[in-house]
C-alpha positions in Angstrom: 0.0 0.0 0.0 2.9 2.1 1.0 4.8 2.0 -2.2 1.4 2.4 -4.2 0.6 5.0 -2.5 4.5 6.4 -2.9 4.0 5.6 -6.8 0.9 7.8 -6.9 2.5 10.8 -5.3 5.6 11.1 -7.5 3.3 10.5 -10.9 1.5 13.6 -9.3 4.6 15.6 -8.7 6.2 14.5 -11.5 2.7 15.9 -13.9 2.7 19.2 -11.9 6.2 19.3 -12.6 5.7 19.0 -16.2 2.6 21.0 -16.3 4.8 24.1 -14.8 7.7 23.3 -17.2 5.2 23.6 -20.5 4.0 26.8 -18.8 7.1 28.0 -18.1 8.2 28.0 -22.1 5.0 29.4 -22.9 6.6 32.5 -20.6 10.0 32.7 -21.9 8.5 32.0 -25.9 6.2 35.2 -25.2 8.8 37.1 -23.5 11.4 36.5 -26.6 9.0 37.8 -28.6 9.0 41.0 -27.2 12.6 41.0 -26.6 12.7 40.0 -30.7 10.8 43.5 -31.5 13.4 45.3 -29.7 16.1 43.7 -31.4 14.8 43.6 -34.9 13.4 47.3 -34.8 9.6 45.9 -34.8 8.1 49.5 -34.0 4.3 48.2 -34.4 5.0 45.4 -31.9 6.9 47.6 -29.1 4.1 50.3 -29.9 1.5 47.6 -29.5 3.2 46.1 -26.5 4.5 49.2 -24.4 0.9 51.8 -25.9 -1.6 48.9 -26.2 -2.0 50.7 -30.2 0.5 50.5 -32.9 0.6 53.8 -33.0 2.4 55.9 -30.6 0.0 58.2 -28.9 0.8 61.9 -28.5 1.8 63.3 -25.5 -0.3 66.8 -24.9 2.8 68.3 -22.9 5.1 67.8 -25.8 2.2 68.8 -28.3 2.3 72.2 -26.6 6.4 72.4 -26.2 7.4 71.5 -29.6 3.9 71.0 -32.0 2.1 68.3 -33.4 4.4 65.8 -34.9 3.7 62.4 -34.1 5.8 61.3 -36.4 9.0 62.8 -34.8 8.2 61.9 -31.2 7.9 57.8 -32.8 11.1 58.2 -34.9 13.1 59.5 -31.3 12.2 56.1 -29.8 12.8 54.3 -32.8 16.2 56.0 -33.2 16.9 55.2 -29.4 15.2 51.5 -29.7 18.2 51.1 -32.5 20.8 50.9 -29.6 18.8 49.1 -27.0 19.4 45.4 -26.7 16.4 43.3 -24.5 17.4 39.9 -23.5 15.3 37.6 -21.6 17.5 36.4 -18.3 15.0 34.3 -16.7 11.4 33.9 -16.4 9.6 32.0 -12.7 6.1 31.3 -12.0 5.2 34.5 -11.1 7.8 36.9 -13.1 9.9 37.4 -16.4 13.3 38.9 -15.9 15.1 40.9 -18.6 18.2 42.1 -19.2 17.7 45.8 -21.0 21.0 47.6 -22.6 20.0 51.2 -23.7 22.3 54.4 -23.7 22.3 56.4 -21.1 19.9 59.3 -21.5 18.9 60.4 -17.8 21.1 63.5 -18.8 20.0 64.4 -22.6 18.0 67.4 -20.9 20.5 68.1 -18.7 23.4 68.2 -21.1 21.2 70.7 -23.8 23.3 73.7 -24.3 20.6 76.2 -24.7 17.4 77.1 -23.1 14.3 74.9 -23.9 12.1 77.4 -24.9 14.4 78.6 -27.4 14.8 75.5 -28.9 13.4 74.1 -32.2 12.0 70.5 -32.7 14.6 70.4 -35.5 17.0 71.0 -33.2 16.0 68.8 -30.4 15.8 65.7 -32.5 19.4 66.5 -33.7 20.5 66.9 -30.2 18.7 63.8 -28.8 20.0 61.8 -31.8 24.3 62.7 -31.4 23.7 62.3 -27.5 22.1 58.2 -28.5 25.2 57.8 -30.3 27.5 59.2 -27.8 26.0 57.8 -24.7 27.5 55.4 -22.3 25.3 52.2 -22.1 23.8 51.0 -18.9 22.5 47.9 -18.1 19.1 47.5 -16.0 17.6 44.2 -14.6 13.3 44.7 -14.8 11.5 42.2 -13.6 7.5 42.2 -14.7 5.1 40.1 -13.0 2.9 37.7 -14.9 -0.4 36.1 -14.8 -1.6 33.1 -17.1 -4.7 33.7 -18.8 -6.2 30.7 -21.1 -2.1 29.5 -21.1 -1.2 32.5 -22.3 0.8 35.5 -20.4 -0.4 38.9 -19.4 2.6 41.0 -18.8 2.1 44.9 -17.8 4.9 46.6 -20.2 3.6 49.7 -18.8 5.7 49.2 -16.4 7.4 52.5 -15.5 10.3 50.8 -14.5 10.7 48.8 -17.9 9.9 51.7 -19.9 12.5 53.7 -17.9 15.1 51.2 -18.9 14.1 50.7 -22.2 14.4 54.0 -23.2 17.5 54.1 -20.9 16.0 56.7 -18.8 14.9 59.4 -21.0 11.3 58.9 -19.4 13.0 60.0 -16.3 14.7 62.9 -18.0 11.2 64.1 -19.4 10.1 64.3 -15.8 12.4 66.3 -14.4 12.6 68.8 -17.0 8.8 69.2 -17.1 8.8 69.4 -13.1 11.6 72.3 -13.4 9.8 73.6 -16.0 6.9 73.9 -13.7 8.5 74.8 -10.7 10.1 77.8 -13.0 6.6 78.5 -14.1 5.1 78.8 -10.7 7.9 80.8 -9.6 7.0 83.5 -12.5 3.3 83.4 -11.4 4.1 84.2 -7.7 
């Protein structure tokens, strides 16, 4: 009875562990995809994946700074999506780990000789665009939680942290300089 029962446990642990194991590449195939669209410049599928659309959508700030040109604020992150390399490092029951490579940009605002609001689009492009190629590289560890739905994974690239490192930072860079820019604003009214 003993070694029935004995047989009867390990079948059920050795199913489970087979079950997780066919989930488990589900994962990583699905996060390699993703990490594919970075590498091979897939724009609709990191638009899709990061925006939920395959278009980018426009921010309203920028709108008001710089115009209405969609079409320059997609081609920025493309240009910077050129030099970022995603790799998947590990993915668990609960999370998918990647290994993001992107040029330094938590300075690009910083590092702009001139004042913003004298500053064409034409200009900023240009400027965001030499600092891509000139930037040190940093590498950043994200890990994104997971849930299975129907065997398939739900992953939140919305994540600020994975968007911060994919774009290596410049998320973080637009924050600041909008804050100061606000803080600067506020000062004026007062």
């Amino acid at each position: 009875m003993k070694k029935l029962l004995l047989i009867v446990l390990v079948c059920a642990a050795l199913t489970g562990f087979v079950s997780c194991g066919k989930q488990n590449e589900v994962v990583k195939e699905n996060a390699q995809e993703i990490a594919d669209a970075f590498t091979d410049g897939d724009m609709a599928t990191i638009n899709k994946t990061i925006f939920g659309t395959n278009e980018l959508e426009v921010d309203e700030e920028l709108t008001d700074m710089w115009g209405d040109n969609n079409q320059s604020q997609e081609g920025i992150l493309e240009y910077i999506f050129e030099y970022v390399t995603v790799k998947v490092k590990r993915a668990t029951e609960r999370t998918i780990e990647y290994e993001i490579e992107a040029p330094d940009m938590k300075n690009v605002f910083v590092d702009l000789n001139t004042n913003t609001t004298d500053i064409s689009e034409d200009e900023l492009l240009q400027h965001i665009k030499d600092y891509v190629k000139n930037a040190k590289t940093k590498v950043s560890i994200v890990a994104l939680e997971y849930i299975l739905v129907d065997e398939e994974p739900i992953v939140d690239y919305r994540d600020e942290a994975f968007i911060s490192a994919v774009t290596g930072g410049l998320l973080d860079a637009y924050q600041l300089l909008y804050e100061e820019m606000m803080e600067e604003y506020m000062q004026g009214v007062n």
